[in-house]
N, C-alpha and C positions, 0 to 999 in steps of 0.2 A: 474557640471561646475568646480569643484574642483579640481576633477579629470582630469578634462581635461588643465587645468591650470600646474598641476604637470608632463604633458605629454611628456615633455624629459627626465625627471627622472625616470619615471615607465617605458619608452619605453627601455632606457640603462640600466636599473636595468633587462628586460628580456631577453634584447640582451647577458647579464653577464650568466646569467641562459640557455640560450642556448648553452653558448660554453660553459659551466661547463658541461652542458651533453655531447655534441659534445667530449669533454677532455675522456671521460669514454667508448667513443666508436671505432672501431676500426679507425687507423690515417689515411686520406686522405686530404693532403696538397692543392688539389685543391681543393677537394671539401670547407674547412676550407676557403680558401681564396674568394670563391664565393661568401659563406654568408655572411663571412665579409664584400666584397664591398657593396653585395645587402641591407644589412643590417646596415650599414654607409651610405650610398645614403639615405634612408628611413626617417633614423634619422635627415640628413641632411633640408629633407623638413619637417618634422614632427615638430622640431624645430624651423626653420623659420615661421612656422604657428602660433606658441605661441608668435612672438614679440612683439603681441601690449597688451598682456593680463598683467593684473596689479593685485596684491589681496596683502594682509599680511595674512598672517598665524601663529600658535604655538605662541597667546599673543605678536607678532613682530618678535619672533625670526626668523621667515622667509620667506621671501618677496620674491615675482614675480613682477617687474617692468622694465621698458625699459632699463635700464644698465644692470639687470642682462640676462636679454633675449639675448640682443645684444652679451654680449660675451658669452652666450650657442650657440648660433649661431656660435661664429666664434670658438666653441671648437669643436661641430659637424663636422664642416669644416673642420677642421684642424685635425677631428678623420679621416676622408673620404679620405684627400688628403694623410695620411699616411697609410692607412689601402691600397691607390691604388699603395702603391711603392713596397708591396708585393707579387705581380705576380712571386718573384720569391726569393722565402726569403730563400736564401742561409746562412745567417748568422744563423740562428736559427735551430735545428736538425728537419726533420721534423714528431719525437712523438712529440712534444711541440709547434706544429705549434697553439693548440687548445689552450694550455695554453697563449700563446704569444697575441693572441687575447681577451682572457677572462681577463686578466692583464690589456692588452690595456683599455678597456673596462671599469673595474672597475676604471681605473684612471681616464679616462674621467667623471664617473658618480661620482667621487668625487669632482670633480673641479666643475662640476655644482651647489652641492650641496654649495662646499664654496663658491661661486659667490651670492648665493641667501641668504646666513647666515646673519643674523641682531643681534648676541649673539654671544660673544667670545666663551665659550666651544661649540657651535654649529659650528663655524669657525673652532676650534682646532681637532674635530673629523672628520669632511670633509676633512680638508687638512692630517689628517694621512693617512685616505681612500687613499687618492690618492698615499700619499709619500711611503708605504709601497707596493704597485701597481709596481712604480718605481723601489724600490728597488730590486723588487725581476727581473723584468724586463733586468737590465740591465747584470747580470752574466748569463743570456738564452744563452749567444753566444757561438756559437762552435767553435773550430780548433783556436781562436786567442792567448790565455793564457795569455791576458793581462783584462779579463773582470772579473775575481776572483777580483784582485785588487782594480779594479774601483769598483765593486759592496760593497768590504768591506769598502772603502773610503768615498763612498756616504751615503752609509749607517750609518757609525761611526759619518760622521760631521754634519748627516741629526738629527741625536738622540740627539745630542749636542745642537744643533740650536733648536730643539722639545720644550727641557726641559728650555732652555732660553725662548721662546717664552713662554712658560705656565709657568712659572712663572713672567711675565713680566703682563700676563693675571692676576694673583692674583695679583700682587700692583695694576693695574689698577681697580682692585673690591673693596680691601681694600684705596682704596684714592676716589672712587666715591659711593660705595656701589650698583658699578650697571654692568650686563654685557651686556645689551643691548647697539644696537649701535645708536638707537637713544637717548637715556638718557647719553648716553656718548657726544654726540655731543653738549648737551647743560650743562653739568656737566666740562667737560674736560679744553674748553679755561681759563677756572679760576682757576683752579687747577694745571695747566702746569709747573707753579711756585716752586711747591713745586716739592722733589726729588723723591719723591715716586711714584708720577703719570708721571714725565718725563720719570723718566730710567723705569719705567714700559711701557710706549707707546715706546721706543725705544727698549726694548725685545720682547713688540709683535711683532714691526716690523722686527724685524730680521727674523723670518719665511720667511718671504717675500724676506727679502734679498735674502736670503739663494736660493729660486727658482728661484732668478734673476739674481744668479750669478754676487750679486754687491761684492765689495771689500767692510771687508776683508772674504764673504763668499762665495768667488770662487770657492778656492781651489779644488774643489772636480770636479770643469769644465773641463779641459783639459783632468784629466783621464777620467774622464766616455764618453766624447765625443769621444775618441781615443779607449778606450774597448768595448764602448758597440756595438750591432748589429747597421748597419748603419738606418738601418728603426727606430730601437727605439731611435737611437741619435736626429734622424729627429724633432722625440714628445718631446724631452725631451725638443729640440731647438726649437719649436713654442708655441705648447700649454701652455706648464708652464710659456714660459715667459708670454705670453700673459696674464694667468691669474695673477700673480703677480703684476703685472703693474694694474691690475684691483682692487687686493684687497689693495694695496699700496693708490692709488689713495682714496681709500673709507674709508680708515680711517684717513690718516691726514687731509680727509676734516672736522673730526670732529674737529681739532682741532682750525680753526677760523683763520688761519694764523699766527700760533705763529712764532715769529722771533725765537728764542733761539733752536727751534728744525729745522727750517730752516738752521740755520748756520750750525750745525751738517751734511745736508743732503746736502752741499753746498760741504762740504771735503769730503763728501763721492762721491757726483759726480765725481770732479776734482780726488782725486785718481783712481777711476774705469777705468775714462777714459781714461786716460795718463799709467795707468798699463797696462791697456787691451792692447792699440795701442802698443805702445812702447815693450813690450814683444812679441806681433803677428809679428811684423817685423824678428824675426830669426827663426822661424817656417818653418819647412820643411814640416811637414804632415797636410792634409788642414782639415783632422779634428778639427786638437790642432789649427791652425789658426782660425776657427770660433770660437772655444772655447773660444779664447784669444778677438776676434771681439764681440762674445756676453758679458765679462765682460763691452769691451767700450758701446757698446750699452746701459747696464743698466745704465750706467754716462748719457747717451745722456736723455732716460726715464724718470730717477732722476730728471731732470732737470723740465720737464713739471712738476711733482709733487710736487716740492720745489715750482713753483707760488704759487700755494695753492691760486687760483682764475680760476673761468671757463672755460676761454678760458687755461690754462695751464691741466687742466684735459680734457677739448675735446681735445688738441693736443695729447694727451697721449694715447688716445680713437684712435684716427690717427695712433698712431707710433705704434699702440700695431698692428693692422691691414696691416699695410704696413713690419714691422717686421716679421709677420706670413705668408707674402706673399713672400719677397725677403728670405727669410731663407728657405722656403719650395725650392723653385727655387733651390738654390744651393743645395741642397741635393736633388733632382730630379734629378743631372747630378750625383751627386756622385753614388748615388744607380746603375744609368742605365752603367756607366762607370764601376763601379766594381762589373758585376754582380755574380761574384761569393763570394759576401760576402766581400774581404780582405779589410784594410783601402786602402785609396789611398792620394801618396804624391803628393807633387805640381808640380814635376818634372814629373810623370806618366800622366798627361793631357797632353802634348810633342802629335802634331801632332791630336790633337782632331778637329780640325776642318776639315781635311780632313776624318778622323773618322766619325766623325757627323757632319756637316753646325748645321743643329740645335741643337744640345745640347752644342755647342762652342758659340751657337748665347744666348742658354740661361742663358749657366754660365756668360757670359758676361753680360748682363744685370741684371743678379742676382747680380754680387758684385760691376757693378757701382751704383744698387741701395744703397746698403750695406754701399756704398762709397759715397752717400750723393751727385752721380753726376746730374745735370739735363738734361731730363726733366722726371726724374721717381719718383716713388711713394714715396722711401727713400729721396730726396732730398726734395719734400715738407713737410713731415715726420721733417726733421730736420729743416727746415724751420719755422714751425706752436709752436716747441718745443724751438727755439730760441727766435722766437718771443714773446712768454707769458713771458719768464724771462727777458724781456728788458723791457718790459710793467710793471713789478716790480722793475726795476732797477738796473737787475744784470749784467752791461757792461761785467765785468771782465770775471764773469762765463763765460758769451757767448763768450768772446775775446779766453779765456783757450779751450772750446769745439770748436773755429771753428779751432786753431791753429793741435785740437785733430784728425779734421777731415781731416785738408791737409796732418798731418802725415801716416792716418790708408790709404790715396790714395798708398802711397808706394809699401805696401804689396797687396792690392786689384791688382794693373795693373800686380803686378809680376804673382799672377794667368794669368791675360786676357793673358799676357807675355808669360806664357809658355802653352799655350790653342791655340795660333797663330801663335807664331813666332818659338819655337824650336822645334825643329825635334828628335825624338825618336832616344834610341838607336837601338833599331829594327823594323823593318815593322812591323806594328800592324793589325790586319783585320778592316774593316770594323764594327760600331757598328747597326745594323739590328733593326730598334723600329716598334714596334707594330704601330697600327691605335690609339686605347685609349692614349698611350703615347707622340701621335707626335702630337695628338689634346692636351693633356693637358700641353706639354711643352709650345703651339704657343699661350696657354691662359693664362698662367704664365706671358710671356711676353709683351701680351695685357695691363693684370691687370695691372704690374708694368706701363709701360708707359704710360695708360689711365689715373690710379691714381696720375700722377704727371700732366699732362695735364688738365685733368677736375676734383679736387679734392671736385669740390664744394659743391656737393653732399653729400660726404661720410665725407666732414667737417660738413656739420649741422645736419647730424645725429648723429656725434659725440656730437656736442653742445646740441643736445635734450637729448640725453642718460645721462649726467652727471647733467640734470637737477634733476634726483633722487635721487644725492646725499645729503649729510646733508647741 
């Protein structure tokens, strides 16, 4: 039964093992891309099968319970829906189609690994798995000559952020004598006080920062979103946030509600948010625009986790899923639009909807999600996350985030803008989609507008999932 408990970890632990061989044998780009979907799908239900299963393992250090299940689920997902944008992985040479996969792979089975950590050095060696996954990840790209850059960037401010987090991890040992996280959660709200244990939970959390691309540990967003391959930008833009908003979420809840690390996370919102927007506004290339879109986002995230009360952590549960939905969307038009690999600027969608109806119909809906319009997924997303901080009494904050969100419309409509209304410099052909692709665009689409329409569901599953928190 144990074994069977640990069954998205062993199953991506051989999936890694597979394309390590696969890497040692002679290159075939389809073949590579076959088993990766077939073997992403597999994953996908294998995982979902483990949601309801519960245990503690390793004296606590690691736990199977319904939060961390829920987001292996939606990391599997979110391994599936990017492993299916590569039908035709131009950005990447293809000898390294194997490696490209096995990276993937190993990232993903790192993040599950931190999701289930109940022990800070257990937490610290999962999230490297993953980060050094990434790193090597994101310089695979060929013919750009801007992915050396981004790879050394990411990498440099990733080592930075490592070494602050771990030691942020030692005050937290030496101020509680403990690194488990439940002995933290009942050791910590009384200790908050003193310096050792504050600026030590605010170093661990910086790791997190750092994957969430909150301010001020951006920086490394824009280049790697604009160098790296457009498929790995994709992961970099769902899955990671995704899990960061999960591991965020699980450690302040140990801390009881402290007000004095609240306010901290209160400037760290209102900056993200108002940087991110405000700077996306003069963005030409719609990579750097999301780039600049997911700094705001992490303000909007922040926010659910600064309640630091349940219904603020199920909204976050929410946004992390509705976030993984409307991001994937927009880079499903990007990949299929530039299918040869190169970035694409805001101005190059010129004439996309006579191009595609539907892939104009789904960017569309992708960044009115983004854009907090209703009746989609993102709009009750910001809604569920506004709401818990007014329930704590944060008018202003929420007054700052909604002023955040009529600004970031600007730059959103000027995509739909130039997706409908302007005309290319040149006749462009026609973009040609598969069956697989034109069913998972029109389900893209669903999900968003279902999940703003009937969220009722996918909100009290959020509300059961962070019932395992401290």
């Amino acid at each position: 039964m144990k074994w069977w408990i640990l069954g998205p970890e062993i199953y991506f632990l051989v999936v890694a093992v597979v394309f390590l061989t696969l890497s040692m044998t002679r290159h075939n780009g389809r073949r590579d891309f076959s088993a990766a979907l077939f073997l992403a799908g597999l994953g996908v239900a294998l995982t979902l099968a483990t949601v309801r299963l519960e245990v503690s393992m390793v004296y606590g250090a690691y736990r199977v319970d319904l939060f961390s299940q829920v987001f292996k689920g939606m990391l599997s997902m979110g391994f599936f829906l990017v492993v299916s944008l590569c039908s035709n992985l131009n950005g990447i040479r293809e000898g390294r189609h194997s490696e490209f996969y096995l990276l993937l792979t190993t990232c993903t089975l790192g993040m599950m690994l931190l999701v289930s950590s109940q022990e800070l050095l257990t937490m610290y060696v999962a999230l490297e798995l993953a980060s050094y996954s990434l790193y090597a990840l994101v310089p695979m790209r060929s013919g750009a000559g801007q992915q050396m850059e981004a790879g050394i960037k990411y990498f440099l401010i990733g080592i930075a952020t490592s070494a602050l987090m771990l030691f942020g991890m030692a005050s937290l040992f030496a101020a509680t004598q403990t690194t488990l996280i439940s002995e933290l959660s009942l050791k910590l709200p009384g200790l908050l006080n003193t310096p050792m244990a504050f600026i030590g939970l605010l170093l661990t959390l910086c790791g997190f920062f750092f994957k969430l691309a909150l301010f001020p540990f951006h920086v490394w967003a824009p280049s790697v979103y604009q160098g790296a391959a457009n498929q790995v930008t994709a992961f970099v833009a769902t899955a990671t946030k995704v899990i960061a908003m999960a591991m965020l979420a699980r450690l302040v809840s140990t801390t009881d509600g402290n007000t004095s690390l609240a306010r901290v996370l209160i400037a760290l919102a209102i900056i993200s948010m108002t940087y991110g927007n405000l700077v996306a506004l003069v963005q030409k290339d719609f990579k750097r625009l999301l780039a600049y879109s997911a700094i705001a986002h992490a303000g909007y995230a922040l926010i659910g986790i600064l309640s630091m009360n349940p219904t603020g952590y199920a909204a976050v549960v929410f946004y992390a899923v509705a976030y993984l939905a409307m991001t994937f969307t927009c880079f499903l038009v990007v990949v299929r639009v530039s299918a040869d690999g190169r970035d694409l600027s805001i101005v190059q969608l010129a004439g996309l909807h006579r191009r595609s109806p539907l892939l104009a119909m789904t960017l569309m809906v992708g960044v009115f999600s983004l854009g907090g319009i209703p009746p989609t997924i993102g709009f009750t997303g910001k809604f569920l996350v506004f709401t818990a901080a007014m329930q704590k009494g944060y008018f202003l904050l929420v007054l700052i985030a909604m002023i955040n969100v009529v600004v970031s419309l600007y730059y959103y409509i000027q995509v739909v803008r130039a997706t409908f209304l302007l005309e290319p410099e040149e006749e462009l052909p026609p973009i040609n989609l598969s069956a697989p692709t034109t069913i998972l665009a029109a389900l893209m689409i669903v999900v968003i507008v279902a999940g703003g329409i009937f969220p009722r569901y996918l909100f009290q599953l959020a509300g059961a999932t962070v019932q395992a928190l401290p």
